[in-house]
C-alpha positions in Angstrom: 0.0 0.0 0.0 1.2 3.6 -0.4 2.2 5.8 2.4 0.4 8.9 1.5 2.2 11.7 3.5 1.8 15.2 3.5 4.2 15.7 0.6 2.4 13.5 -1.8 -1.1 15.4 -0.9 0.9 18.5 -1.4 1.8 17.3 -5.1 -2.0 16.2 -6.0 -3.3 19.2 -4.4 -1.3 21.5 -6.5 -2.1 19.2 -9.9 -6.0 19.7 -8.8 -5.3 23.5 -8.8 -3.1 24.0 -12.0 -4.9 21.0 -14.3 -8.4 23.5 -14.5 -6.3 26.8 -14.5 -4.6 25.3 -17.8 -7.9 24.4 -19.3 -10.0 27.3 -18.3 -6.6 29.5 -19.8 -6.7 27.3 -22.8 -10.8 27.7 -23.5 -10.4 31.5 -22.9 -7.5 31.7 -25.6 -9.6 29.5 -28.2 -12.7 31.6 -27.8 -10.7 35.2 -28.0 -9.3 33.3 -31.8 -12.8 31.7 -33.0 -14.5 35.8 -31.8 -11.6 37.7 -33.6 -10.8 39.1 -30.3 -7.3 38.8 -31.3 -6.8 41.7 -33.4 -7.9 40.9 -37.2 -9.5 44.6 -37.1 -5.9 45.8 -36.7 -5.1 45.0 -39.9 -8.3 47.4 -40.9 -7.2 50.3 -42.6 -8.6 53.7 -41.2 -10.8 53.8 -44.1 -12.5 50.0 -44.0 -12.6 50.4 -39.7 -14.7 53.9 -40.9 -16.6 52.2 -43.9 -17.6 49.4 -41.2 -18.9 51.8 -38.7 -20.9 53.1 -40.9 -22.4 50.1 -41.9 -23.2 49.1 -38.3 -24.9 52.3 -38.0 -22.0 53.4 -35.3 -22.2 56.7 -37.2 -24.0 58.8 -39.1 -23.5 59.7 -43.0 -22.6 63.5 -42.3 -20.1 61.8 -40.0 -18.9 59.1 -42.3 -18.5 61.8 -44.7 -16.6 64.0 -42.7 -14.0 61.9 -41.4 -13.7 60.0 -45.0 -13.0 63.9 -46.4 -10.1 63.9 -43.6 -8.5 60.8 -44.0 -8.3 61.0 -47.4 -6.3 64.8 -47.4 -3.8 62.4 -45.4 
């Protein structure tokens, strides 16, 4: 039979902690790629992240106009 002393409880305990902190980390990091939380709008140009807005209704069309005038003088 196995002797379980306090170092060997020590060793599962800390596996019983760090197994679901790996998973949970790992789940988190495969749900930021599959929702495009890691930045695929940062390869947007000004002009598409402005063209976008607009079609979400984020802003209105005197607004898209006005900052499309602006970015394209740059």
């Amino acid at each position: 039979m196995h002797d379980w002393n306090w170092h060997n409880w020590g060793s599962v305990m800390m596996w019983l902690i760090w197994i679901p902190i790996i998973i949970i980390a790992a789940w988190y990091l495969l749900w930021l790629s599959n929702n495009k939380g890691f930045s695929e709008q940062g390869n947007e140009s000004p002009l598409e992240v402005l063209k976008r807005r607009y079609a979400n209704g984020e802003i209105s069309t005197q607004e898209y106009e006005r900052r499309k005038k602006i970015l394209e003088e740059e």
